[in-house]
SEVEX-476622 format. One line per 10 residues: their letters; for each residue y, x, z of N, C-alpha, C, O. Coordinates in nm, 2 decimals, decimal comma. Layout:
<rs>
A = Y:X:Z:Y:X:Z:Y:X:Z:Y:X:Z; ...
</rs>
This chain:
<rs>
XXXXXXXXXX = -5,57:2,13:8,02:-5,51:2,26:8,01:-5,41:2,27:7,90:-5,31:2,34:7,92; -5,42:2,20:7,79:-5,38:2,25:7,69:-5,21:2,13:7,73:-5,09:2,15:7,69; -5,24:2,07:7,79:-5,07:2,00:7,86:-5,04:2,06:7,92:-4,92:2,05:7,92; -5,09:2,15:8,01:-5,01:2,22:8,07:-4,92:2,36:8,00:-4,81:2,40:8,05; -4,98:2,41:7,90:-4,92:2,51:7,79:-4,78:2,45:7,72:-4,67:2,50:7,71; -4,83:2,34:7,68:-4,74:2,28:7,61:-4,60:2,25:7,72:-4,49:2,30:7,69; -4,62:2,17:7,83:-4,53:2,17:7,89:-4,42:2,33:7,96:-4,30:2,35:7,99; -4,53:2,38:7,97:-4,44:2,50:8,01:-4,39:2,57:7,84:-4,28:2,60:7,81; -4,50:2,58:7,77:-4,37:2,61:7,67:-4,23:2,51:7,62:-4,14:2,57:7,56; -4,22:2,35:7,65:-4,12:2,36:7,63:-4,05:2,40:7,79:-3,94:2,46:7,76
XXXXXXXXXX = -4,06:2,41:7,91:-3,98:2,45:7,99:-3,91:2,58:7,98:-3,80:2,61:8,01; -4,02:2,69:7,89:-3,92:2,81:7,90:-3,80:2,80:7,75:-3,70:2,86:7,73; -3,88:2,71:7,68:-3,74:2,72:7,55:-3,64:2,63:7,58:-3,54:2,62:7,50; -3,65:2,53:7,72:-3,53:2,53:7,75:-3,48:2,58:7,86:-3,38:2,52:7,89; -3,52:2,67:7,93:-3,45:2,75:8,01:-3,34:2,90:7,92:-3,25:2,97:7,96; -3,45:2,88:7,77:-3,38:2,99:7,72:-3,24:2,95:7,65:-3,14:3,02:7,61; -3,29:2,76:7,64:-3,16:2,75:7,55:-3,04:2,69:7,62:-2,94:2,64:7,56; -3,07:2,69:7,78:-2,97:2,71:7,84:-2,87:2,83:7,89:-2,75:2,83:7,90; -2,96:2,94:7,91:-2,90:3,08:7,88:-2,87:3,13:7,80:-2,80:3,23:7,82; -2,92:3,09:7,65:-2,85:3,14:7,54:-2,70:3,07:7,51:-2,62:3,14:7,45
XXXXXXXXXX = -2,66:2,91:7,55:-2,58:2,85:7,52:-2,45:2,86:7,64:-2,34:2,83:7,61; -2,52:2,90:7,78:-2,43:2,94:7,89:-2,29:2,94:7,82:-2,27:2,98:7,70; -2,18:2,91:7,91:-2,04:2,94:7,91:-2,03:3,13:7,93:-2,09:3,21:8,00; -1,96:3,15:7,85:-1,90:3,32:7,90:-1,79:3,32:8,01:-1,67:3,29:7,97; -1,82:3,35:8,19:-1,72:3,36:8,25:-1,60:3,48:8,16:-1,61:3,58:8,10; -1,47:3,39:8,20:-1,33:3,51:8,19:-1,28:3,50:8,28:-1,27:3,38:8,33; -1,20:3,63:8,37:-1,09:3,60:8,45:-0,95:3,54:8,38:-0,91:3,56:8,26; -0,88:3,46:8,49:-0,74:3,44:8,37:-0,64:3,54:8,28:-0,63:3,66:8,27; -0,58:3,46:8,24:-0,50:3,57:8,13:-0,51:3,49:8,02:-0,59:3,40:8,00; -0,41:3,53:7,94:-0,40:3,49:7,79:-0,50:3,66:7,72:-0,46:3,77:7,71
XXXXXXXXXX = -0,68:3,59:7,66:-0,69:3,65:7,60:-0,67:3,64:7,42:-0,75:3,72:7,38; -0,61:3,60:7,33:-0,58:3,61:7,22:-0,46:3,58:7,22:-0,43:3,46:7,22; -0,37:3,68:7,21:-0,20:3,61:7,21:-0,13:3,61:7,11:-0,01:3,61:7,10; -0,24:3,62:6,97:-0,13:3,61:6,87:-0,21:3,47:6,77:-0,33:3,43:6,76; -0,06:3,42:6,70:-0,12:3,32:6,63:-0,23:3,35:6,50:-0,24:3,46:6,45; -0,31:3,25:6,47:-0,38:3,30:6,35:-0,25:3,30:6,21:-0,14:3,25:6,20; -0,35:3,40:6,10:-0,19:3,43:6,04:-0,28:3,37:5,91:-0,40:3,37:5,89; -0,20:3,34:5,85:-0,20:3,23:5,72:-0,10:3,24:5,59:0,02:3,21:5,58; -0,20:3,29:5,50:-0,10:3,34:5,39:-0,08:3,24:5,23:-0,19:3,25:5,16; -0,02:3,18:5,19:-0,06:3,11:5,06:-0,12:3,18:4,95:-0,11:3,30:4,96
XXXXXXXXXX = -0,17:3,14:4,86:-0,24:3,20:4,75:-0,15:3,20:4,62:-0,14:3,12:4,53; -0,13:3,28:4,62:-0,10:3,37:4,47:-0,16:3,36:4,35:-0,27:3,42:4,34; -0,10:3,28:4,21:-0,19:3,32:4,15:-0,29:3,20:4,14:-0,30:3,10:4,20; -0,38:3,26:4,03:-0,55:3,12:4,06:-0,58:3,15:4,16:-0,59:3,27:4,20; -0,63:3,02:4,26:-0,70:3,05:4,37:-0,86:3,10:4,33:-0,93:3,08:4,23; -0,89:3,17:4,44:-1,04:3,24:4,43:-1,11:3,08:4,48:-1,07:2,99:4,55; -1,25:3,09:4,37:-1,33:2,99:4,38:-1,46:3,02:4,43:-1,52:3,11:4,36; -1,54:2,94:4,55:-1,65:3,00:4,55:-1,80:2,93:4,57:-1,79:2,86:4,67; -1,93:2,93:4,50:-1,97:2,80:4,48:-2,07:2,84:4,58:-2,08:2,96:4,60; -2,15:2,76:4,64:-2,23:2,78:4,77:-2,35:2,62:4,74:-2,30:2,51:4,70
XXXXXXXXXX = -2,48:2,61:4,76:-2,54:2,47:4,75:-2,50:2,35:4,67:-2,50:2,23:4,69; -2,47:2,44:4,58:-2,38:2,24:4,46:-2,25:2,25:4,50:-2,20:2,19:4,40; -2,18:2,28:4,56:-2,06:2,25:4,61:-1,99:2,38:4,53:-2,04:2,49:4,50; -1,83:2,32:4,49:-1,75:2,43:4,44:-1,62:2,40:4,58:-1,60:2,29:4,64; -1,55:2,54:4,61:-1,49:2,55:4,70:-1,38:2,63:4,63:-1,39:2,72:4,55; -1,28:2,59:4,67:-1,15:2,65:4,63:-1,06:2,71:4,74:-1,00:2,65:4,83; -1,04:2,83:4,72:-0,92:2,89:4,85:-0,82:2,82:4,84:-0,79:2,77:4,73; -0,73:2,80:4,97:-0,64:2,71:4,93:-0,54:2,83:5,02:-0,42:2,81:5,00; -0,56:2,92:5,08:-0,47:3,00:5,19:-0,59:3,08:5,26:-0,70:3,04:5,31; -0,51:3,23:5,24:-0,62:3,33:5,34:-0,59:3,28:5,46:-0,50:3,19:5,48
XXXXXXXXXX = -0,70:3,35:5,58:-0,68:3,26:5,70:-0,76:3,42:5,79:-0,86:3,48:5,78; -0,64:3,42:5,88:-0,75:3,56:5,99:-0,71:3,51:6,13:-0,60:3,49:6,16; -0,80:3,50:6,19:-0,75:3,46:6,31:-0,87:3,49:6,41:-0,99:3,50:6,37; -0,81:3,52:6,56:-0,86:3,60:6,68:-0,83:3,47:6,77:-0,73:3,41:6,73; -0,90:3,42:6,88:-0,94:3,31:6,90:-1,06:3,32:7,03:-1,17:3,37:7,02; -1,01:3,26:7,15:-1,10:3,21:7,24:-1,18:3,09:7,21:-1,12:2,98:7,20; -1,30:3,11:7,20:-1,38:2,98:7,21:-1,40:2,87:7,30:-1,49:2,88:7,39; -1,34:2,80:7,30:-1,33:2,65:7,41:-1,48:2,60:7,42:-1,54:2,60:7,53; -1,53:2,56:7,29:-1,69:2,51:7,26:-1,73:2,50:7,18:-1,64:2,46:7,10; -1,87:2,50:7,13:-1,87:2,51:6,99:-2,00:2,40:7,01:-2,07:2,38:7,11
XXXXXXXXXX = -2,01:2,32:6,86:-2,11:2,24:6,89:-2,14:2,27:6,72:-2,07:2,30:6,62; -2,32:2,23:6,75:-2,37:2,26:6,63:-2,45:2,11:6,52:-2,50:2,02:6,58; -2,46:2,13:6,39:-2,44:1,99:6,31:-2,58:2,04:6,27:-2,64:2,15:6,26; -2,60:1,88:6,24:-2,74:1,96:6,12:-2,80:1,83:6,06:-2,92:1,83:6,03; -2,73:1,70:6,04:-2,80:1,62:6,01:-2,68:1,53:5,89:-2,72:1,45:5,81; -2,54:1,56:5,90:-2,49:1,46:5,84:-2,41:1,57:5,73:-2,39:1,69:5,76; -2,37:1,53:5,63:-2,38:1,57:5,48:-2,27:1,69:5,55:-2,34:1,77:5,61; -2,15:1,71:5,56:-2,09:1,85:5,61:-2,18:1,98:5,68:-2,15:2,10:5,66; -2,32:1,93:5,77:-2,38:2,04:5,82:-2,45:2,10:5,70:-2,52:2,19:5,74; -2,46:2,10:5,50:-2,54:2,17:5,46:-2,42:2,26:5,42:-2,46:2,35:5,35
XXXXXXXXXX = -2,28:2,26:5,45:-2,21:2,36:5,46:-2,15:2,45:5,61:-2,14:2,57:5,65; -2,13:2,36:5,65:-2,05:2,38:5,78:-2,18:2,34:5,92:-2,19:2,23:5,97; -2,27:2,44:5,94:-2,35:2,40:6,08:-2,30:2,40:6,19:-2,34:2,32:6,28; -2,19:2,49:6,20:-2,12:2,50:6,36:-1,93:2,46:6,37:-1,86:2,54:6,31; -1,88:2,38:6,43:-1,74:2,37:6,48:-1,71:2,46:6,57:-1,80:2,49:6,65; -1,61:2,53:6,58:-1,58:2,62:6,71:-1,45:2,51:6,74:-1,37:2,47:6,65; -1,45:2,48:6,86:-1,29:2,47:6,91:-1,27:2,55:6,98:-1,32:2,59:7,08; -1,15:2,57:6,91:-1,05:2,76:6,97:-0,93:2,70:7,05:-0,88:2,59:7,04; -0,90:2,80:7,11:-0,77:2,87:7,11:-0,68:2,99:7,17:-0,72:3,08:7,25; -0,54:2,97:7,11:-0,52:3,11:7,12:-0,36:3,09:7,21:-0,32:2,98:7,24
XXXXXXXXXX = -0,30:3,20:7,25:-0,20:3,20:7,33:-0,24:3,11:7,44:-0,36:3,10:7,45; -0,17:3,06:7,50:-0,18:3,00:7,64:-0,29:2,91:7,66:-0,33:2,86:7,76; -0,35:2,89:7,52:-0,49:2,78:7,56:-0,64:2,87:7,52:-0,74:2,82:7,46; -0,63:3,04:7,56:-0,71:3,09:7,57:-0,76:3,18:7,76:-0,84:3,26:7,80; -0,60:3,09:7,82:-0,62:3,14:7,94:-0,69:3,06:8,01:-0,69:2,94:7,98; -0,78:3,11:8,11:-0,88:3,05:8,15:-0,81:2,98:8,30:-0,89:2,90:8,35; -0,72:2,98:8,35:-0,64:2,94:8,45:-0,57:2,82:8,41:-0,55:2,73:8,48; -0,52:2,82:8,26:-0,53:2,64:8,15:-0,63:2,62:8,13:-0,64:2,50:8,16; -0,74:2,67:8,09:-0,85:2,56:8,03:-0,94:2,49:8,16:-1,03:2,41:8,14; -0,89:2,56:8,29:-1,00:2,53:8,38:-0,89:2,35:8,45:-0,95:2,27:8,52
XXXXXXXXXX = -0,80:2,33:8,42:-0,73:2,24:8,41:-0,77:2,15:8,29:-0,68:2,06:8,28; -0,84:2,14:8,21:-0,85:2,05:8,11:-1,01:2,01:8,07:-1,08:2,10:8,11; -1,08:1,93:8,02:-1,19:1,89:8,01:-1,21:1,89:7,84:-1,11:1,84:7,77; -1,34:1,96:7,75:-1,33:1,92:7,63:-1,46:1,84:7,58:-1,56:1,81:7,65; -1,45:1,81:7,47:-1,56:1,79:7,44:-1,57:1,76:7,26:-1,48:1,72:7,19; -1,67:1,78:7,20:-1,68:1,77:7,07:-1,81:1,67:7,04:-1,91:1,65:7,10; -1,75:1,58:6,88:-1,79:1,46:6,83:-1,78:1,44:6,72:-1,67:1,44:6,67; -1,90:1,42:6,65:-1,85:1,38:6,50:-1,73:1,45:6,44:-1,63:1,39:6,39; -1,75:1,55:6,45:-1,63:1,64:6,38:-1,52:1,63:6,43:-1,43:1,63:6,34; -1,48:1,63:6,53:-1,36:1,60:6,62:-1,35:1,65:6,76:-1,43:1,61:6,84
XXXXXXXXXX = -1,28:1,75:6,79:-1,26:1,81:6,94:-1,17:1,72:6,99:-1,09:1,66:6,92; -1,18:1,69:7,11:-1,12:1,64:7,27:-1,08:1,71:7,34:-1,12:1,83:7,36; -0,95:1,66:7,43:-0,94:1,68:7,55:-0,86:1,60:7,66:-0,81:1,49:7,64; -0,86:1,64:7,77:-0,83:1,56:7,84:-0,79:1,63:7,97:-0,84:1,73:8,01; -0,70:1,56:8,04:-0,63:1,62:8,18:-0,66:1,51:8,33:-0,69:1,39:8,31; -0,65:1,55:8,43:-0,70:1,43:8,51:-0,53:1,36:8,57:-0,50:1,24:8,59; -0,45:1,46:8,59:-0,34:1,41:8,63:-0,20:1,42:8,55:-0,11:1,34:8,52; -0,22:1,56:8,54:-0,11:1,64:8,44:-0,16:1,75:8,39:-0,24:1,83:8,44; -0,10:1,77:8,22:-0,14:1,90:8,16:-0,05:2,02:8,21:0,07:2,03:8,24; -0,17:2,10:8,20:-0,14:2,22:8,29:-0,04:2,29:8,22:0,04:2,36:8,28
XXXXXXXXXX = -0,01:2,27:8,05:0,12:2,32:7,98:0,12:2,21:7,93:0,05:2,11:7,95; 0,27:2,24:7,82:0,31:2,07:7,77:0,18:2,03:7,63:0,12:2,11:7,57; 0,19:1,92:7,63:0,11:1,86:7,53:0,13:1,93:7,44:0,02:1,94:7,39; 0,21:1,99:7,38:0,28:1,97:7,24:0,18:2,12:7,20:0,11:2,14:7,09; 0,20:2,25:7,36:0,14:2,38:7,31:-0,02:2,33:7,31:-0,09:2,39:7,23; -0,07:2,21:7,39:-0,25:2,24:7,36:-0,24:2,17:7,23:-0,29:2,07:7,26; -0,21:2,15:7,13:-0,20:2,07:6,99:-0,16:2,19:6,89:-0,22:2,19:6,78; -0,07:2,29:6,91:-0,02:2,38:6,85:-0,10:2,51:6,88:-0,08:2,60:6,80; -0,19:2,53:6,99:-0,29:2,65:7,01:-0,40:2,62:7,05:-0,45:2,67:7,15; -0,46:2,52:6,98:-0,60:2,48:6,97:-0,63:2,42:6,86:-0,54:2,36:6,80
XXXXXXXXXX = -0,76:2,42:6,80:-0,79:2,34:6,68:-0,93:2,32:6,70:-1,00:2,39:6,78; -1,00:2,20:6,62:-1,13:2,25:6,59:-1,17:2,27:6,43:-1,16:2,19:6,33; -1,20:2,40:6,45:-1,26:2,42:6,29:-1,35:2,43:6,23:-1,45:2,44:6,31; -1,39:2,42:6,08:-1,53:2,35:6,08:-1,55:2,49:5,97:-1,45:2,53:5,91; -1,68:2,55:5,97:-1,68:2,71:5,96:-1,80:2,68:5,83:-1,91:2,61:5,84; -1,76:2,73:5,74:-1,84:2,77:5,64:-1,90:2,91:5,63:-1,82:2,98:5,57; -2,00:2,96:5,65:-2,02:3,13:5,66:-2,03:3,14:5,51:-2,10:3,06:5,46; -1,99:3,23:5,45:-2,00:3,31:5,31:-2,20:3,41:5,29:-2,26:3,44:5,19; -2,22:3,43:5,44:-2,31:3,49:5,40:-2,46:3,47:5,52:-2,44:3,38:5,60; -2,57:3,53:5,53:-2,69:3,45:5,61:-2,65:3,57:5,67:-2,75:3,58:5,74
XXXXXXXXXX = -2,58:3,69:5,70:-2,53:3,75:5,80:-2,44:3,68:5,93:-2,46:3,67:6,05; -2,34:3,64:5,84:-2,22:3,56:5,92:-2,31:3,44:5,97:-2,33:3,43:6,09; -2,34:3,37:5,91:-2,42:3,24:5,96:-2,51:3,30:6,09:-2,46:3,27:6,20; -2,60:3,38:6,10:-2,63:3,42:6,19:-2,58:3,47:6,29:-2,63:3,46:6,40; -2,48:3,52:6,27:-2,37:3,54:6,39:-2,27:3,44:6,45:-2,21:3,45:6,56; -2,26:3,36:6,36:-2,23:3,20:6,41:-2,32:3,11:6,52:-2,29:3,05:6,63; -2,44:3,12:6,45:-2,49:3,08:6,53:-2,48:3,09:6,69:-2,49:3,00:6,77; -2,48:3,22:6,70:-2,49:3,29:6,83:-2,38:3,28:6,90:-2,38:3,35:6,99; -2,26:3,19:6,87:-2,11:3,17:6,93:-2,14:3,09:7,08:-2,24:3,02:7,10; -2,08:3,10:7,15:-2,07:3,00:7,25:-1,92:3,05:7,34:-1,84:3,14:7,35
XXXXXXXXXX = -1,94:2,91:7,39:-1,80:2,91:7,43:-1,74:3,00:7,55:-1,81:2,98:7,65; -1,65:3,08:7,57:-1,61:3,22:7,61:-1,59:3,32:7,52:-1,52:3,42:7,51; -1,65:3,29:7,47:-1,63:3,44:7,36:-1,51:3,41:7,30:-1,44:3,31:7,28; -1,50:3,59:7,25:-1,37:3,59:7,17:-1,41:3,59:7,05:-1,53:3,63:7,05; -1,36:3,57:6,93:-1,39:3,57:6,79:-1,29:3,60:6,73:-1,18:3,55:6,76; -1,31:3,71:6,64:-1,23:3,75:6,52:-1,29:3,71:6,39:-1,39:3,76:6,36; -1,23:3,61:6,30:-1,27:3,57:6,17:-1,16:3,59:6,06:-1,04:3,59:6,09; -1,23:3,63:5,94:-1,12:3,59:5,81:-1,22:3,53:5,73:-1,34:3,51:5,74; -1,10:3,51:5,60:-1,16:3,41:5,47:-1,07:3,33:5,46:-0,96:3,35:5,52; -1,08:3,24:5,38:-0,97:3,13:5,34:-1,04:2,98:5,42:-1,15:2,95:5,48
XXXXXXXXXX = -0,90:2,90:5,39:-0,87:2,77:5,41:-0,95:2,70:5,29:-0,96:2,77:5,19; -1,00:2,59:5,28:-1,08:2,58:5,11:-1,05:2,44:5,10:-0,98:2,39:5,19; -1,09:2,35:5,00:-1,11:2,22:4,93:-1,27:2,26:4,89:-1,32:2,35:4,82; -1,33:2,14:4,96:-1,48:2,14:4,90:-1,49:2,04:4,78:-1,42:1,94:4,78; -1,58:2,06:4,64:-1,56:1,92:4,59:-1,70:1,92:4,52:-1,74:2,00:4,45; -1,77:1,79:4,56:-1,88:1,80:4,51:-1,91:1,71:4,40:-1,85:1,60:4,40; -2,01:1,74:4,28:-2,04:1,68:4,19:-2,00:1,53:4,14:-1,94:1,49:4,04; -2,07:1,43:4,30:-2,07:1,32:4,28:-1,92:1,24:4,35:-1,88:1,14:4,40; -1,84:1,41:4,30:-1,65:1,31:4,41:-1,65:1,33:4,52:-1,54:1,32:4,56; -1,75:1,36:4,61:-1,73:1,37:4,76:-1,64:1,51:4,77:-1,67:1,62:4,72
XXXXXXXXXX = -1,56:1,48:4,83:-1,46:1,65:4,89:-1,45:1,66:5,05:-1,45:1,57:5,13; -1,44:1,74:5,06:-1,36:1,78:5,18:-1,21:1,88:5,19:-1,19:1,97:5,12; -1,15:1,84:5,28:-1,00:1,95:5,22:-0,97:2,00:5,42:-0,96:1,95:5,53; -0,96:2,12:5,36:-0,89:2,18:5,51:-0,74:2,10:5,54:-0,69:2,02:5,45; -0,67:2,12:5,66:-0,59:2,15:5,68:-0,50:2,21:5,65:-0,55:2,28:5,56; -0,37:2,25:5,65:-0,27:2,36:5,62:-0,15:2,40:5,73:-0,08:2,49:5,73; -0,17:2,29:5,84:-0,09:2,32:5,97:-0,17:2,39:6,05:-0,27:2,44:6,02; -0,12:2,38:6,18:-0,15:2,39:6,30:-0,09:2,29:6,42:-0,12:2,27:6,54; 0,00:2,25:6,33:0,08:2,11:6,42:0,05:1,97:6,44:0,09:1,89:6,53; -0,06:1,93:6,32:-0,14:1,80:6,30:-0,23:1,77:6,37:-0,30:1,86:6,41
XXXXXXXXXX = -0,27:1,61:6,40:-0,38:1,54:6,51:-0,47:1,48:6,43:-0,47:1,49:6,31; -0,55:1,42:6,50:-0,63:1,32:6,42:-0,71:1,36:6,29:-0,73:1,48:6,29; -0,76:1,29:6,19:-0,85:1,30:6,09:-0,76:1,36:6,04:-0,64:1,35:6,06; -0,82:1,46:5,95:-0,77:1,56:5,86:-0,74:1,70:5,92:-0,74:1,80:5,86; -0,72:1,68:6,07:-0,61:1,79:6,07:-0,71:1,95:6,12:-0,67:2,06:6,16; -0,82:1,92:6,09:-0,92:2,05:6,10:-0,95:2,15:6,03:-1,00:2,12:5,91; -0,95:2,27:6,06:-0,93:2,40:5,97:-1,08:2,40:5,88:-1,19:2,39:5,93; -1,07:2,43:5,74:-1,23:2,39:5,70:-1,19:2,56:5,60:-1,13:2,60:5,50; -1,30:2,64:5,73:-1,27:2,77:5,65:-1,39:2,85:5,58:-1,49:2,84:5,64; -1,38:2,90:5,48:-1,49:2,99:5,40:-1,47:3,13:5,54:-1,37:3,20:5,57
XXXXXXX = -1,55:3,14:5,57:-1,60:3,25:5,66:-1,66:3,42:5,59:-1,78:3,43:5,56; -1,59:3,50:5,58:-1,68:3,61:5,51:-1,66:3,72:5,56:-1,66:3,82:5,49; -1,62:3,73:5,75:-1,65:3,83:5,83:-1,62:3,74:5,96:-1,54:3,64:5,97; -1,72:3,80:6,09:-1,71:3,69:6,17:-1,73:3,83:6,28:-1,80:3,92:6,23; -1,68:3,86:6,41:-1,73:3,89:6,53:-1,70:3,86:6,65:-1,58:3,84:6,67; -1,78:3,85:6,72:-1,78:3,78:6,86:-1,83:3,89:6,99:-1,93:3,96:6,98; -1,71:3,89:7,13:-1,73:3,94:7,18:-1,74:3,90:7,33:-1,77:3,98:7,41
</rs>
């Protein structure tokens, strides 16, 4: 008896954590069509210390943003800041008539993509309106509403761009483009309003 409890309770928590993580159907359209906006810092940058770690603004950061996918961390030294990556985008890589042309996927802190024959726009715009960013929440509000992201949703966030630096020398440093590939080029943002729709 008591296997059979067990087994159906894990069946319903994973039926729930397939409907909690479902895709959000969209019809096509560009829904976020403006770029995220990015201001340099003035001044001493605001500093803000979170689990041992000191974080430094490096550039305010607000940006409105289709979620492509978001994958969540919890084991390797970035998840005791950063639990969740979103990969976004915005302008033409938030239309769902582009993204249904492309395949993604997320890894060790790194978003993917991929086309089977041809990209549905030129390379150059999915590199320039997509990112994956790695989300620091400022508060166990935001974090909890992070949590709850999945991909379809739209998101509005601000906060800064940051430099992590910890005790023993380990840092991490955001980005400052939106034009860059490869290692480094990921937005590492202090989060301190988050909503999702």
């Amino acid at each position: 008896m008591r296997v059979w409890i067990l087994l159906l309770v894990v069946a319903l928590a994973g039926a729930w954590q397939f409907v909690a993580n479902r895709e959000i159907s969209r019809p096509p359209g560009v829904l976020a069509a403006a770029e995220p906006r990015q201001e340099s810092i003035t001044g001493t940058p605001p500093k803000f210390a979170i689990k041992g770690y000191t974080l430094t603004a490096l550039a305010s950061f607000d940006a409105t943003a289709r979620v492509i996918s978001a994958e969540h961390y919890h084991f390797d030294r970035e998840s005791d800041l950063a639990p969740v990556d979103l990969a976004l985008g915005w302008g033409a890589m938030s239309d769902t008539a582009v993204l249904r042309q492309l395949s993604f996927s997320q890894d060790h802190r790194f978003y993917y993509y991929r086309w089977s024959v041809a990209p549905p726009i030129p390379a150059n715009d999915i590199v320039t309106h997509s990112a994956n960013m790695h989300l620091i929440p400022a508060t166990t509000d935001v974090a909890k509403r992070l949590s709850r992201v999945r991909a379809g949703n739209l998101v509005h966030f601000s906060g800064y761009l940051v430099r992590v630096d910890a005790p023993d020398g380990w840092h991490w440093v955001s980005s400052l483009t939106r034009t860059d590939t490869g290692a480094g080029a990921c937005e590492l943002v202090w989060v301190e309003d988050l909503e999702a729709s």
